[in-house]
C-alpha positions, 0 to 999 in steps of 0.5 A, a space after each residue: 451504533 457507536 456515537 463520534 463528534 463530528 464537524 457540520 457545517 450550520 445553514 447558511 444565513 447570507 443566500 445571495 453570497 451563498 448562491 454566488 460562490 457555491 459552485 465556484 467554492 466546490 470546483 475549488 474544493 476539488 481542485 485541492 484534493 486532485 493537488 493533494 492526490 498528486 503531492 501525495 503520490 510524489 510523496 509516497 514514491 519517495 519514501 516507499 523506494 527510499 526504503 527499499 520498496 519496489 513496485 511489484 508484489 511481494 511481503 517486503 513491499 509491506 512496511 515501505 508501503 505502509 510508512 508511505 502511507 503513514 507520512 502521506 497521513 501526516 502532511 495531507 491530513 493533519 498538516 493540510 486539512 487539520 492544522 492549516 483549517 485551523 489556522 485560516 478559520 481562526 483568522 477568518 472568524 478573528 478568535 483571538 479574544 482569548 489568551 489561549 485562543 492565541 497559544 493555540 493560534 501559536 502552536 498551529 501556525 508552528 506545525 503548519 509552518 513544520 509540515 507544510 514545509 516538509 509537505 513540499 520538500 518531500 514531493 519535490 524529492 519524490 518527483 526527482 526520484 520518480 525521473 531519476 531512472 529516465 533522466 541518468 541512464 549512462 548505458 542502456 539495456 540494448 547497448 549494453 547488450 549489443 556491447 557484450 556480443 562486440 566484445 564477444 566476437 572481439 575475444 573469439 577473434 583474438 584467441 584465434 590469431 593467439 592459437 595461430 600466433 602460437 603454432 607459428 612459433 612453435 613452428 619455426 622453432 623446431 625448424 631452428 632446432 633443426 638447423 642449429 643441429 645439423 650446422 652443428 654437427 657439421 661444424 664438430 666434424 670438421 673440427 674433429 677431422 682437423 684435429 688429426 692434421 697439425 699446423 707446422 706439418 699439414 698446414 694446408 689441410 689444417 686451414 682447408 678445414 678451418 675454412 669449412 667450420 668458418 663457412 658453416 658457423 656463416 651458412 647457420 647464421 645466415 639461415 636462422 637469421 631468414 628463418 627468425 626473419 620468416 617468423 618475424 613477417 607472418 607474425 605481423 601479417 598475423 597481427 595485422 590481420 587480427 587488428 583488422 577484424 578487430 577494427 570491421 567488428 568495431 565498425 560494425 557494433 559501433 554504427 548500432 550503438 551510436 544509433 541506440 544512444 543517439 535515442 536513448 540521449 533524445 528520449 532522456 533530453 524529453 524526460 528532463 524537459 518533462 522533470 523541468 516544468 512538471 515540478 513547478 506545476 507539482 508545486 503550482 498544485 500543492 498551492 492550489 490545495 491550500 488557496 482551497 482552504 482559505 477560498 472555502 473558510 472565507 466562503 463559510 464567513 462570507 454566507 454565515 455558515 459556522 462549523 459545530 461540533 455534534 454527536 453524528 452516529 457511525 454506521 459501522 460496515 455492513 460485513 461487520 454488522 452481517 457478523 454480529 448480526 450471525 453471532 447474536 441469531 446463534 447466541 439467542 438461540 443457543 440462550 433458548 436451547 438452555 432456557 428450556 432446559 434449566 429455566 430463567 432462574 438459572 442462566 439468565 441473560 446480563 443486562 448488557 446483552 438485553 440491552 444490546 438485543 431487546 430480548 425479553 427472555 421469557 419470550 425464548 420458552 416453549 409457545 406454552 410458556 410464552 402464553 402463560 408468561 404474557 399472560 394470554 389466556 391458553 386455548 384448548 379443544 376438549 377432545 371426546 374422550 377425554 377430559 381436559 380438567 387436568 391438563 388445564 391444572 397443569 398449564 396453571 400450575 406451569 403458568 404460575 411458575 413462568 410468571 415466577 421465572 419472570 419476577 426473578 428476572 426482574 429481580 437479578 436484573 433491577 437488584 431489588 424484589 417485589 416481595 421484599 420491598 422493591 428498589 431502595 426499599 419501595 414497593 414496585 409493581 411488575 406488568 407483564 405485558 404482551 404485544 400482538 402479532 402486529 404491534 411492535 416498540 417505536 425505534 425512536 420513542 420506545 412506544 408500542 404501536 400497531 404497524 402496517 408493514 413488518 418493516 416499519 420502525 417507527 411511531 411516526 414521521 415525527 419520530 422517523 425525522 427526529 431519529 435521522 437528525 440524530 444519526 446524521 447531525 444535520 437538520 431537516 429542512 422540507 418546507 413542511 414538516 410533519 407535526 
């Protein structure tokens, strides 16, 4: 397992302190976190529409999404549960006694004052942008539509009253047409039929006429002043009409959208009431998050607990461990295919991988070899028939050679040979050792020891609660400990 430090939180010395604010110091803890889970929300809602995110699924929704998180990181944890800690820590415990207690004291009061202030600048945002839909709307998606089917209706009925305005006129203009023609028509032959007369010698007849054309020209005008007269009252009865549809259908759209408006108007006038008082609760929350950690530190210096620093082990995840544990089985495998084919003296396992797996690569030969290697006497059955006194030669001499394959080993790994002179030129000396069926090496110790169960992996309760004390930094406390 990867070792990290960790922060751990040491016995409390004071028991009576400690019993009296326990539960009250984890009520506070919680509420911090719930104020800290809704600043953050506030926070990552500003940001992400700021960017363009929109709450639906799609890959542009990546990046804003991932910078919400990212500024949500900078001013919940680090600004919060990182350099504020550290500020009311230092306070609590008086460390100043130092010159570079007293920077750092410095320095972390400056990035708190820089995120803390950021911290609630930025939920105070997001919870005006999360209202800002609710509490701005000018014109809704009901009135708007009801809006469109008036003006709809509206249209329809003035190109209606603009066809008949036009058909009208079309109308009456051939009607003048008409009459100017035959008036004038008339009025030219009267002034033909004059022409023939004079006025010294047929004076009558002369004026007779000139009478006539007098009169037409009077009867033309009389008529096409009714005519434009006529036009002039339907085309106001015309438009007087259309004014009136108009007004009804007005009337009509006008009653629902008010209607719809006055709604949406009080549905807008709560909102604003809930943007009102719900940002100084947000607030009120974002303070509560920070009294939490003053409350929490005082309550460490109050019982005598003290925060260390330790080396915990990290339990990676168990996919992770699944996928390496899959890859090891097949390399050991596949590392067994090939000893047996060409031997431990030519592809040989790094230290590393033996480290990682506690692999003994002679163990991964044929049973035969595995006996001959752990140096545990090979049975054989004489058959009748046959003698054995051969194949007894050929297992010593296939013994001799993997007791060989196994000093080699040693040697590659250790840099050294026991033939010539051993590490750093000292003679060592090379045990090949065997374990029975039910002995196996203490997970914590490194002894072999003779197990009841397969699954047991240690020694003792010794070495079991010395191993978790090292995995998880924290320090057994059962009345009576296995000695």
């Amino acid at each position: 397992m990867r070792k990290l430090q960790k922060e751990v939180v040491s016995a409390a010395t004071n028991k009576d302190f400690f019993n009296l604010f326990f539960k009250s110091t984890n009520v506070t803890a919680l509420i911090g976190y719930f104020g800290q889970l809704i600043s953050g929300l506030t926070e990552f809602h500003f940001v992400f529409t700021a960017v363009g995110g929109a709450y639906e699924f799609s890959i542009d929704n990546l990046i804003p999404g991932v910078l919400g998180l990212v500024v949500v990181y900078i001013f919940e944890v680090l600004g919060v549960r990182v350099f504020l800690v550290r500020i009311v820590r230092q306070i609590a415990l008086k460390q100043f006694a130092s010159k570079e207690a007293t920077i750092l004291f410095i320095f972390n009061l400056l990035f708190v004052i820089a995120l803390c202030g950021a911290n609630i600048w930025f939920s105070w945002l997001g919870q005006k942008a999360s209202f800002h839909n609710v509490t701005n709307v000018t014109v809704t998606d009901n009135s708007f539509q009801l809006e469109t089917e008036k003006n709809a209706k509206i249209d329809v009925v003035t190109a209606r009253h603009d066809d008949k305005t036009v058909t009208l006129n079309d109308d009456y203009k051939t009607k003048i047409d008409k009459s100017s023609l035959q008036y004038d028509g008339l009025i030219n032959e009267y002034r033909t039929n004059r022409w023939t007369f004079s006025a010294d010698k047929n004076k009558s007849k002369y004026n007779s006429y000139t009478a006539l054309i007098d009169k037409a020209a009077q009867d033309k005008a009389k008529e096409l002043q009714a005519l434009n007269s006529s036009l002039d009252a339907k085309l106001e009865g015309l438009n007087q009409q259309r004014k009136t549809e108009i007004a009804r259908i007005e009337k009509s759209y006008s009653k629902r959208i008010n209607d719809i408006e006055k709604t949406e108007k009080s549905a807008v006038s709560l909102w604003q009431m809930v943007q009102k008082y719900t940002l100084p609760i947000l607030i009120g929350f974002i303070l509560l998050s920070w009294i939490s950690i003053i409350y929490t530190e005082v309550f460490y210096k109050g019982s005598g607990q003290s925060v260390e620093v330790k080396e915990v082990s990290n339990r990676p995840l168990l996919l992770w461990v699944f996928a390496v544990g899959m890859y090891d089985k097949f390399y050991h495998w596949l590392y067994g295919k090939v000893v047996n084919k060409i031997g431990l003296e030519k592809y040989r396992y790094t230290e590393i991988r033996n480290n990682e797996l506690e692999i003994k690569p002679q163990q991964l030969l044929n049973p035969t070899n595995v006996a001959a290697t752990t140096g545990q006497p090979k049975t054989t059955v004489r058959q009748i028939g046959f003698g054995v006194q051969g194949k007894q030669n050929k297992t010593n001499d296939s013994n001799q050679n993997n007791i060989q394959n196994a000093t080699n080993l040693f040697s590659a790994i250790s840099g050294g040979s026991p033939s010539n002179g051993g590490i750093n030129g000292e003679r060592i000396t090379v045990n090949v050792e065997a374990l029975n069926d039910n002995q196996k090496p203490c997970k914590n110790c490194g002894k072999t020891f003779t197990y009841k169960h397969w699954n047991a992996r240690y020694c003792s309760d010794k070495c079991r609660i010395e191993n978790w004390e090292q995995r998880t930094g924290k320090t057994f406390n059962k009345k009576s400990k296995t000695k």
